[in-house]
N, C-alpha and C positions, 0 to 999 in steps of 0.2 A: 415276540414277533411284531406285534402293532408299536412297543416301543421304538422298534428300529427302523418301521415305516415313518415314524414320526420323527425320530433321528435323520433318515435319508429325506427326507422331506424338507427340512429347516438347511440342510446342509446344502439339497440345489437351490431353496431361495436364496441365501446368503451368496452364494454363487451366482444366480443371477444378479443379485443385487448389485455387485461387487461391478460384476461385466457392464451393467447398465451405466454406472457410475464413473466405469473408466470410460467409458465408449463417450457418454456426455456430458462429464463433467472433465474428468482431470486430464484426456488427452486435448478435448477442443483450449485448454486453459492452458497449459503445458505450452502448446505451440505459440498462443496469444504473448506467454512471455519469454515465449524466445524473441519474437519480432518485436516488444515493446523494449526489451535489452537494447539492441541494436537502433532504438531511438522513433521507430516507427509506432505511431498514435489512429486514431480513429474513434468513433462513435463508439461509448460503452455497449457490451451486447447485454441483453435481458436473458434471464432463466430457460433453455431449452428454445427458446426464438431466435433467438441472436439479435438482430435487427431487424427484423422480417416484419415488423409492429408499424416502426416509424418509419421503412419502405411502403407500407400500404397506407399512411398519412400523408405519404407528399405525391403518392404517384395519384389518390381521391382530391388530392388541391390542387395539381397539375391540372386535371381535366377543366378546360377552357370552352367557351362558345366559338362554334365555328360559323364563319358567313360562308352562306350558301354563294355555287354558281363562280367562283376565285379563287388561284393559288395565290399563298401568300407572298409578299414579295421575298421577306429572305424564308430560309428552309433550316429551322434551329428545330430538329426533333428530337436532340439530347435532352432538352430542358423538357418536353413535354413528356418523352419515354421513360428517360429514366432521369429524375431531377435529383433524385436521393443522392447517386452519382459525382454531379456536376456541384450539389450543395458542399459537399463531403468533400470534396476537390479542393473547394476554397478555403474552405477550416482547415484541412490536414495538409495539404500542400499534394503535389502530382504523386505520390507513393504512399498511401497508407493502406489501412487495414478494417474489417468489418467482418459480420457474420450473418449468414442464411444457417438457421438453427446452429449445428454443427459442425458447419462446415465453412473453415477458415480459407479469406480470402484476402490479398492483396490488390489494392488497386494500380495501375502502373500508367504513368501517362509519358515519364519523364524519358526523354527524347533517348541517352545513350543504351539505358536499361530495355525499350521498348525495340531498337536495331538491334540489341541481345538477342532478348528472349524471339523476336521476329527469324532468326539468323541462325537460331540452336538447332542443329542438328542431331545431338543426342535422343534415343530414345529412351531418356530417363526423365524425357518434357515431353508428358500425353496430355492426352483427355482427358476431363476430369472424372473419376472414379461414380461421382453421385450421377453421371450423365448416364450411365450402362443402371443404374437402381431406379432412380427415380423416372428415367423416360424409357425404360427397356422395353415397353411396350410400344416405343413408337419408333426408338433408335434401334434397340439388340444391341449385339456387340457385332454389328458391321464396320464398315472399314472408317466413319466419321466417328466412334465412340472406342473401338478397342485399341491396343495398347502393343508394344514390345513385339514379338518373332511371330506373333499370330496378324497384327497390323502389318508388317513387313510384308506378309505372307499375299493376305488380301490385297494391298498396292501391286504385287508383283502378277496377279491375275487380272484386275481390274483396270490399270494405268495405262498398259499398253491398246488395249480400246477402246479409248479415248484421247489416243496420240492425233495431234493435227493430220497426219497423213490419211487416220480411218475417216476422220472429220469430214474432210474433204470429198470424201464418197456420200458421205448423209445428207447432201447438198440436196439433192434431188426428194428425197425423202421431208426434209425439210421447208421448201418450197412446194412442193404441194399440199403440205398440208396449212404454209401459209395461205395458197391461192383457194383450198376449201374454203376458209374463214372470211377472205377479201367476198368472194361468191355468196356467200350467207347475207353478209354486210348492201353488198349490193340489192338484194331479192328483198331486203328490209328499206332499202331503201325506194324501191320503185314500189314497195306498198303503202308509202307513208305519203298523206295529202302533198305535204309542201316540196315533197323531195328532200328534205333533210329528215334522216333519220335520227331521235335517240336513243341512243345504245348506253346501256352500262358493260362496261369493254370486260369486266374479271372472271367470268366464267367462260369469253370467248379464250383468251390467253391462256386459260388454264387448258380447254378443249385444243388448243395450237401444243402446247407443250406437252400433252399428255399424248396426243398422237405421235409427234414428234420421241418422246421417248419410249412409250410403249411398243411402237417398232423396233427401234432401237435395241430396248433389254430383251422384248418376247416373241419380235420376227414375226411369222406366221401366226401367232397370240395374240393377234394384236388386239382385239376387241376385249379379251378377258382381262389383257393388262388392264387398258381403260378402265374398267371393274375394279381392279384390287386398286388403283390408284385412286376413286371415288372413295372406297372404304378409307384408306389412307390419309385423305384429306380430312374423314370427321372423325379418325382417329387422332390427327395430331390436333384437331379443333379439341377435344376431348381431352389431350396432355397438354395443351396451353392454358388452362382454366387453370391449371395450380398453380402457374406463373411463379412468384420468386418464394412461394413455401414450399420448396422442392427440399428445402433442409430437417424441417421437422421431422423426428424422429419417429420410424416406426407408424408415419403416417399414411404412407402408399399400402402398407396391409390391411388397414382396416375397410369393410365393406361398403363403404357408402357409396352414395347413387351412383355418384360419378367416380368411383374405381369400378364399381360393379361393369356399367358401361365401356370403360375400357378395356377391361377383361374379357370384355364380347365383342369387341371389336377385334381387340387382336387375335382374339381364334377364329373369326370370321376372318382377317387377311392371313393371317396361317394357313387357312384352310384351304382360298383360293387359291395361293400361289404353290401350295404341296400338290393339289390338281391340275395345275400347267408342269409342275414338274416331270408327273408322273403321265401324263401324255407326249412329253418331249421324249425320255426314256423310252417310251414305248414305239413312237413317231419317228422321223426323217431325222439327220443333222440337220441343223442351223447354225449359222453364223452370227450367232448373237452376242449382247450380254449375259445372258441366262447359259447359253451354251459354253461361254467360260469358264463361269461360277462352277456349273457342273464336273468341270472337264478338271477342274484347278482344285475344288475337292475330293476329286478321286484320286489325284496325284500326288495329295498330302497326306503322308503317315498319322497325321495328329487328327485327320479327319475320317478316321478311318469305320469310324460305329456309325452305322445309317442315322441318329438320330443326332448326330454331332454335323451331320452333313448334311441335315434339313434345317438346323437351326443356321448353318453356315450361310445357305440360302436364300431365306427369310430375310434375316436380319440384314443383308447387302441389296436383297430387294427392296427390303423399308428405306436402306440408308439413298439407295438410289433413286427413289421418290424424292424425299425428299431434298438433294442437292440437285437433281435434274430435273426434274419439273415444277415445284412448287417458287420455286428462288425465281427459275426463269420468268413464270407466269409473272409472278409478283412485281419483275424489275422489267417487264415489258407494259406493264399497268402503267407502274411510276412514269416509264421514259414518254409512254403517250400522251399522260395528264402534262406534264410540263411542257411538250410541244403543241398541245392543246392549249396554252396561256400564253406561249409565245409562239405568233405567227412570224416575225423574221425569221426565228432558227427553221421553223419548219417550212418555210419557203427557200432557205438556205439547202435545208437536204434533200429536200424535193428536186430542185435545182441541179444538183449535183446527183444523183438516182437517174433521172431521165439524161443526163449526160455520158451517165458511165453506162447505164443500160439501154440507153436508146430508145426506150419507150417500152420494151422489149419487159413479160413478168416471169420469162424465163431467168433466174439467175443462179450461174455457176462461180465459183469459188475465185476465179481471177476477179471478175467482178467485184466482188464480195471485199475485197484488199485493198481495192481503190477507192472505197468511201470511206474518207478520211473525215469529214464533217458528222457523218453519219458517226463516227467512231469516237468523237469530240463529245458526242452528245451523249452516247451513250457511256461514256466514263465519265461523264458529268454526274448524269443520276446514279448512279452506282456511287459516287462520291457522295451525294447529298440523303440517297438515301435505298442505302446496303441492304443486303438482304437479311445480313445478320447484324446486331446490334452490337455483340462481342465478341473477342477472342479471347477463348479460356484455357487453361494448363493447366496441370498438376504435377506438382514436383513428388516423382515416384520413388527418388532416393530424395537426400542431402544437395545441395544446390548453390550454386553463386551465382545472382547475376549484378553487376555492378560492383558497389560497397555492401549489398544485400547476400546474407547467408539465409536461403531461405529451405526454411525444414520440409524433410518426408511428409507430403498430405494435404501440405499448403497450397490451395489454388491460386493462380495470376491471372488478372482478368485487362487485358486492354481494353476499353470504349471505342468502338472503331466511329462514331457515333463523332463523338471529341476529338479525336485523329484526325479525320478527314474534313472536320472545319475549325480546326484552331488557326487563327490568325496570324499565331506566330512563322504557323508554314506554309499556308495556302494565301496571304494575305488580309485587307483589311474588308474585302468581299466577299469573304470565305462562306458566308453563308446564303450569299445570293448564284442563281444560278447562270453561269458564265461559261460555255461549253470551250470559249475561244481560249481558256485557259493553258489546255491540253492541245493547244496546234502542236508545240515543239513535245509530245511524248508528256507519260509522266513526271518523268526527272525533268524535264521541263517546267512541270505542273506545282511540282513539289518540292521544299528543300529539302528532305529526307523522304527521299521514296518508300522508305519500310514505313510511313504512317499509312498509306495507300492499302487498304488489305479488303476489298470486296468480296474477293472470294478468298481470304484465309491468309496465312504467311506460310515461309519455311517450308518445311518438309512435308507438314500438313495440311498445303496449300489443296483448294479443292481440286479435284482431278477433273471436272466437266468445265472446266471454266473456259478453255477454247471450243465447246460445245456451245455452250450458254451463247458466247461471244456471236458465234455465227446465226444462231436461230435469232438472237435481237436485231441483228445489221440485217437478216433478210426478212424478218416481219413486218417489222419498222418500215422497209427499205418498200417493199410492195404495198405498204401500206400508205404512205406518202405521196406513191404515185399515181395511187388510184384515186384517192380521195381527199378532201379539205377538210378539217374536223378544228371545233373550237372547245371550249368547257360547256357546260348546260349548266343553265340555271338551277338545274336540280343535283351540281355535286358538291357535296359537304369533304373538306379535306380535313382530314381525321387520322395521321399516321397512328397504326396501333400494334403493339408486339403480342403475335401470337406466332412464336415462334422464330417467325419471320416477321418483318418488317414490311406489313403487308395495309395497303386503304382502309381505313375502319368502315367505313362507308361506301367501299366500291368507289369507280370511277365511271361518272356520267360524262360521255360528250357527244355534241353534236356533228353527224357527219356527211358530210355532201359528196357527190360523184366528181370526179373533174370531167 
């Protein structure tokens, strides 16, 4: 008997063994020389790291002194965010190859290849697979990370709530809770000695956008959403500390501090948001997002076990955070700091606000169409600096794009980062910021429109992005017209990827009443 526990014993090591070894050695190796066949090179990977060694070498030498109280004149965050990137670019030429532990990726800059994969409409080009393991604590398999007939499924509930026509009813909803913010700013201002107030603007944006979408997803919820969207934020503060060792192996199981704390964060926002559900249920209808989710998992077969239908939940709650409040908050930060260093553009949309608005901080949506300067500027800084740094895919079968046969598992990563100021298609000021770029549209702006991707490309372009659109043109827009505001001498410009492409430093400026 103890012989054959010690047979059956040797038997699942060996088995383990065996699994361990395919999983990271012979399958991440397997793909590396499929794509080396085909002529594609990159940076040797190391044992179980990949590259993940000498990314954390160049991104510790990247870190530069910043002068206080100044934006820079041009705006290059590729070099400073991700240099590994941009170094590798010029060794290997626009398409190579690299590794985050085991997990094989292509780089892609090269113009025909990037309108491809941009333009693919297959759902055999997802998400990347590590994005649902390694961040499923802060994504799930919501409608930004899941895949095939269950993502179809999710768009098919979610999309149409976020059609310009709902948009244009949140106007109201929108606008007041920019005019909360403008009123705060104000009350700070008439208690400050000299009449100019300083504000660090990132927690007011975020309190704009969180109201703003907490209506939105939880209607009558509104204060509770606020809640889980607080936990939400030092949850994903929490999953951006692993930054690019999201590949190593078998690393997100082990207990440490900082998984430990994630694991309690995300049952702490499980917990809130399964307690707004179970009061909706019990409660009134509502017209919500939440009320969709609900209503769209009880009419899918595949969702049909209570517990498949809270995770369904959840996880489009996290995903919804995420793409609608934290992005906005972040690229209404950017857009302020930049009109804070240039008084022409911000007396140009000023200008133009009390023209189209009359003076008037009521604004509806026809309004809202006519700020076209307004609309300059704000697809400047989404240009200069997006909310996300990449676009990533995973080839889920067998693949072509270009002269590229690119295998099952293999991820494609465009730098939206290097897109959006390569010289060769935005010019030879591509990195200065020029809002008058974009007078004549972006195909105006750009020789190849598909380098253009702030909020995403293709099919899995974001779904809030004429949300986004309208909460910046009227916060901005109210914001302008109430007030003068320049940089403070106390702000350090410091782009830093946590997650998002968010102020390492916060955004200080000074600001006066008109």
């Amino acid at each position: 008997m103890f012989s054959a526990l010690i047979s059956f014993g040797l038997v699942a090591l060996l088995g383990l063994i065996f699994r361990l070894y395919k999983t990271l050695v012979a399958e991440p190796d397997l793909l590396r020389s499929k794509l080396r066949k085909q002529g594609l090179s990159g940076p040797p990977p190391s044992f179980l790291l990949g590259n993940i060694k000498e990314i954390q070498v160049a991104l510790s030498a990247a870190k530069s002194a910043c002068v206080r109280g100044i934006a820079p004149k041009t705006h290059d965050c590729a070099s400073t965010l991700l240099p590994f990137l941009e170094k590798w670019r010029k060794l290997y030429g626009e398409v190579f190859m690299f590794s985050l532990g085991n997990i094989q990726i292509v780089h892609v800059t090269q113009p025909d290849m990037v309108k491809e994969i941009s333009t693919c409409t297959s759902i055999d080009l997802g998400k990347p697979s590590y994005q649902q393991k390694e961040r499923g604590a802060l994504l799930g398999q919501g409608i930004l990370t899941s895949n095939g007939t269950y993502w179809v499924h999710q768009r098919k509930i979610i999309a149409p709530e976020l059609y310009m026509d709902k948009v244009k009813g949140m106007t109201g909803v929108i606008t007041n809770s920019a005019l909360t913010l403008v009123k705060n700013w104000r009350q700070r201002i008439e208690a400050s000695e000299g009449k100019v107030a300083e504000i660090k603007i990132d927690n007011d944006m975020r309190s704009f956008s969180g109201d703003v979408i907490s209506m939105t997803c939880f209607g009558s919820n509104f204060s509770k959403g606020k809640e889980i969207f607080k936990k939400l934020k030092a949850l994903q503060d929490a999953t951006s500390k692993k930054g690019l060792t999201c590949g190593i192996p078998g690393l997100r199981h082990i207990p440490t501090k900082h998984n430990r704390l994630t694991w309690a964060l995300d049952k702490e926002v499980k917990t809130l948001i399964l307690k707004v559900v179970k009061e909706r249920v019990q409660g009134s209808y509502e017209k919500d997002l939440l009320q969709m989710l609900l209503e769209g998992a009880k009419n899918n077969v595949e969702l049909s076990q209570p517990h498949v239908i809270d995770k369904f939940i959840v996880d489009n709650c996290k995903n919804i955070y995420l793409a609608g409040y934290e992005t906005t908050a972040v690229s209404a930060a950017w857009c302020l700091m930049l009109l804070a260093a240039d008084k022409q553009w911000q007396d140009r949309v000023r200008a133009e606000v009390v023209d189209v608005c009359h003076g008037k901080n009521n604004l509806d949506y026809d309004s809202v169409k006519k700020l076209n300067q307004l609309n300059m500027v704000i697809h400047e800084c989404l240009r200069l600096y997006p909310p996300v740094a990449v676009v990533s895919r995973e080839a889920l079968k067998d693949m072509k794009f270009g002269d590229l046969n690119v295998p099952k598992g293999v991820n494609l990563w465009a730098l939206v980062l290097t897109l959006h100021t390569d010289p060769e298609i935005w010019g030879p000021d591509s990195l200065e910021f020029k809002p008058e770029r974009f007078t004549n549209g972006i195909t105006g702006a750009c020789k190849i429109p598909q380098y253009y991707m702030p909020f995403g490309v293709g099919p899995r372009v974001c779904l809030g992005q004429n949300l986004a659109m309208v909460e910046l043109k009227i916060l901005v827009a109210l914001i302008v017209s109430n007030f003068s505001f320049s940089l403070s001498p106390n702000y350090l410009h410091s782009p830093a990827l946590n997650l998002v492409i968010e102020p390492g430093h916060g955004v200080d400026i000074l600001v006066k009443k008109l």
